[in-house]
C-alpha positions as a Markdown table, in Angstrom:
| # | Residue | x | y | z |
|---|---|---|---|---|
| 1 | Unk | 5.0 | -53.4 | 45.0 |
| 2 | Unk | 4.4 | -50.2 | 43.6 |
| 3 | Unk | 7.0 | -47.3 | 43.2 |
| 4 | Unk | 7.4 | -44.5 | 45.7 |
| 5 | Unk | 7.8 | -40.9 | 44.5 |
| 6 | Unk | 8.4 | -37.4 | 46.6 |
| 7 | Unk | 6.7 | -34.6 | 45.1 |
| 8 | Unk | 10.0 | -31.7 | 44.5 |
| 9 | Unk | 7.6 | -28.9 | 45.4 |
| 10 | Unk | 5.4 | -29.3 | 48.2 |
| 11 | Unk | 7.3 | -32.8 | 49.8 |
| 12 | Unk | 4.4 | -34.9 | 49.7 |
| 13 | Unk | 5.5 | -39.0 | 49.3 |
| 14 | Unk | 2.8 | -41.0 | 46.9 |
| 15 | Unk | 2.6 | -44.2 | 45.0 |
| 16 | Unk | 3.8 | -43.8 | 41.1 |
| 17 | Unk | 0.0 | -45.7 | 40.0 |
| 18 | Unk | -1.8 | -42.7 | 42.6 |
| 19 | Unk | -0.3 | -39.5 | 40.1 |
| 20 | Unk | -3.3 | -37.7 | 38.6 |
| 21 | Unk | -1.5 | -38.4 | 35.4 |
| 22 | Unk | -2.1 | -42.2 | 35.5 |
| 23 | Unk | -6.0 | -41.5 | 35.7 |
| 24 | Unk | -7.2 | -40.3 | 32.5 |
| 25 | Unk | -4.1 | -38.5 | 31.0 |
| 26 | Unk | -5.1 | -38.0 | 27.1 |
| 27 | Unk | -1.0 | -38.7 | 26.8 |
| 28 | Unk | -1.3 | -41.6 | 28.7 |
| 29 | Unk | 2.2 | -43.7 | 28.1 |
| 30 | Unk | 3.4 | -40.7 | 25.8 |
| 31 | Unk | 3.6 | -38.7 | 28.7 |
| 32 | Unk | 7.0 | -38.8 | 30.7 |
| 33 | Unk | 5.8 | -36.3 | 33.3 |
| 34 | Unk | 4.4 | -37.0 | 37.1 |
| 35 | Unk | 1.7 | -35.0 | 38.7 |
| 36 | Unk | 1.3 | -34.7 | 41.9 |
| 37 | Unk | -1.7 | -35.8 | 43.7 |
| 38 | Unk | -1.7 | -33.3 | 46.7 |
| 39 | Unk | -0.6 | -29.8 | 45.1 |
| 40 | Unk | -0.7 | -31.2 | 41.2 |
| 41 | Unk | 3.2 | -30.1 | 40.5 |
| 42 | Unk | 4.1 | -31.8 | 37.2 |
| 43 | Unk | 7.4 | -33.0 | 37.0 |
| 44 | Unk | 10.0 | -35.7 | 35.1 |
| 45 | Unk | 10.0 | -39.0 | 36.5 |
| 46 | Unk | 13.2 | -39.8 | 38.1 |
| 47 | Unk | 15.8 | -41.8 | 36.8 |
| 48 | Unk | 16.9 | -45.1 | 37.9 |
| 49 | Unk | 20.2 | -44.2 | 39.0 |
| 50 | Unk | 19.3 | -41.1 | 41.0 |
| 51 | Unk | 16.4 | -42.7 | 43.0 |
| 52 | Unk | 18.9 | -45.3 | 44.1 |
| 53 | Unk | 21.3 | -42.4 | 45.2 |
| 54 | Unk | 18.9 | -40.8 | 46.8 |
| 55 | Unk | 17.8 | -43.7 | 49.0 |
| 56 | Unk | 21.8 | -44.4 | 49.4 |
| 57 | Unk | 22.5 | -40.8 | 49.9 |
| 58 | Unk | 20.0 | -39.2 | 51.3 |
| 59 | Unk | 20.9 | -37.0 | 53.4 |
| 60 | Unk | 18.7 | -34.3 | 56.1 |
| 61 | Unk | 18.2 | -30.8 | 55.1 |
| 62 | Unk | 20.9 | -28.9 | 56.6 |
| 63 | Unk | 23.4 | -26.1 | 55.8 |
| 64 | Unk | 23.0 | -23.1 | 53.6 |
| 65 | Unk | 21.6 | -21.2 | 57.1 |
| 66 | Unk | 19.2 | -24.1 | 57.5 |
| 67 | Unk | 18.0 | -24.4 | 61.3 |
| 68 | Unk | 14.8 | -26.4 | 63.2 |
| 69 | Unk | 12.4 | -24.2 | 65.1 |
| 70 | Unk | 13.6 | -24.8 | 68.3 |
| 71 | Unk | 17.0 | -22.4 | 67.9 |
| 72 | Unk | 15.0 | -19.8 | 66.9 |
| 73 | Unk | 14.3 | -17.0 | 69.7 |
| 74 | Unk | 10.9 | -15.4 | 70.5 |
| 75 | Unk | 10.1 | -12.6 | 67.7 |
| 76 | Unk | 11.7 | -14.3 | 64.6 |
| 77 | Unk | 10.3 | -14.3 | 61.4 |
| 78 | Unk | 11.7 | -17.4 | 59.4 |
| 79 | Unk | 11.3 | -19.1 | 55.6 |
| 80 | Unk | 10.1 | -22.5 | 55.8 |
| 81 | Unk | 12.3 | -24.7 | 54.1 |
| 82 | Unk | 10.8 | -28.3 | 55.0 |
| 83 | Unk | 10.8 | -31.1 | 57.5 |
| 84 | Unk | 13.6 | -33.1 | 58.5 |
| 85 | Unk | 13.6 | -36.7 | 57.7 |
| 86 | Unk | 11.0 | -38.9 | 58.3 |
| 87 | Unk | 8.9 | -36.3 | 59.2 |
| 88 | Unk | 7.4 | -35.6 | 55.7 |
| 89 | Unk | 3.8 | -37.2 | 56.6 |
| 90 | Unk | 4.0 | -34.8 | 59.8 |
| 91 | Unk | 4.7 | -32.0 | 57.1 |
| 92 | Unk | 2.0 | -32.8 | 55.0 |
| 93 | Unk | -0.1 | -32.4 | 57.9 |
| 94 | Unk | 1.2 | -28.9 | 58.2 |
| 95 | Unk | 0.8 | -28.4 | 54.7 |
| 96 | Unk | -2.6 | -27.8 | 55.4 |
| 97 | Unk | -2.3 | -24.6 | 57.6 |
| 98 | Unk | 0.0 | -23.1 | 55.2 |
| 99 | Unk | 3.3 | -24.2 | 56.1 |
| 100 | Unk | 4.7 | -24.9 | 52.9 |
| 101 | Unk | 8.0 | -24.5 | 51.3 |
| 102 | Unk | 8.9 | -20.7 | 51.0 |
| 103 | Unk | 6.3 | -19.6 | 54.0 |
| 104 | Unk | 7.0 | -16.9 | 56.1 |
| 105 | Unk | 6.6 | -17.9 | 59.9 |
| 106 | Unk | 6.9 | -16.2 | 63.2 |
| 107 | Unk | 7.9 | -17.4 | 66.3 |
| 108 | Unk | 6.0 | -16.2 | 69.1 |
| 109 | Unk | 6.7 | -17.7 | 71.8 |
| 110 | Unk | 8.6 | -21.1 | 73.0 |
| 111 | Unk | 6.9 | -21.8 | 75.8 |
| 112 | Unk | 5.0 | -23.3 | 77.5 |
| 113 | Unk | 4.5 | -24.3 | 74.3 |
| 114 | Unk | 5.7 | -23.5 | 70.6 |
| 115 | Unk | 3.9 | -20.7 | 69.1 |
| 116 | Unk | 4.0 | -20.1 | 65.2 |
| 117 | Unk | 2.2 | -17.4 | 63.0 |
| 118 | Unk | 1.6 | -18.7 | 59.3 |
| 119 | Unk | -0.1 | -15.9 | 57.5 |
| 120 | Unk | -3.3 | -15.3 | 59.7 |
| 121 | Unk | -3.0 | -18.9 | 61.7 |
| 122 | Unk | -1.2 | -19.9 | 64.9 |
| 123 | Unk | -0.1 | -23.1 | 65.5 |
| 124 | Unk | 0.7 | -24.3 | 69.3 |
| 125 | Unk | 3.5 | -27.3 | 68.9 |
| 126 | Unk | 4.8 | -29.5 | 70.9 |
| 127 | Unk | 9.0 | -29.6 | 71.4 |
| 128 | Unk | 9.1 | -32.8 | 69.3 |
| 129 | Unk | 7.5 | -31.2 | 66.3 |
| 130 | Unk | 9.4 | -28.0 | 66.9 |
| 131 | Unk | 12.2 | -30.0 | 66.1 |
| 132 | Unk | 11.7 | -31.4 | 63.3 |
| 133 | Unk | 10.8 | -28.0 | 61.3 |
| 134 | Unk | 13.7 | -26.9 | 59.1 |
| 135 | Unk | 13.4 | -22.8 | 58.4 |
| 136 | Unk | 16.2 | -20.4 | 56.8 |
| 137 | Unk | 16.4 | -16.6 | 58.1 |
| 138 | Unk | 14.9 | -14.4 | 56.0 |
| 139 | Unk | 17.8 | -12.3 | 54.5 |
């Protein structure tokens, strides 16, 4: 069974033996960086001990003014900070029309339906996904 890893910068989750690294790398087994497949983030491989906190620990992304999309009101512009857990394959979806870590979003409206601006796109979502968007007021 191979090794799953979550990319630190854009959230994406992917098999150690799928980094770009492990294709090709001119390092090859010198190398004690990961690169991320989806947005090609390098970073040190985790250690032992902190993956096994981490999957002991590991805890949803709250606090620090962290809120989901749904106690927003109409008009807010918010930073996103990430999905909640178990959401991440829903986030990479997202990822896709922009809403990535440090985006600015708006809220337009809540209903009949949620209505987010990121950058130049608006994305209608349903309560459920609404939900499980973490953003941060933008100070």
């Amino acid at each position: 069974m191979s090794e799953r890893l979550h990319c630190p910068l854009c959230g994406f989750e992917f098999e150690k033996t799928d980094a770009v690294c492990t294709h090709g790398c001119p390092m090859g087994k010198f190398c004690k960086l990961i690169k991320c497949p989806s947005c090609q983030y390098e970073f040190p491989e985790p250690s032992h001990p902190l993956r096994w906190l981490a999957k002991w620990f590991h805890k949803p992304m709250t606090g620090a003014g962290a809120l989901e999309l749904t106690q927003l009101t109409a008009g807010e512009t918010v930073e996103f900070v990430g999905m909640a857990h178990g959401a991440e394959r829903r986030g990479r979806a997202l990822a896709v029309y922009g809403m990535t870590p440090g985006a600015r979003l708006t809220l337009q409206q809540k209903r009949p339906a949620y209505l987010v601006r990121v950058g130049e796109t608006e994305l209608a979502l349903d309560a459920d996904i609404a939900r499980q968007i973490i953003v941060r007021r933008a100070p």
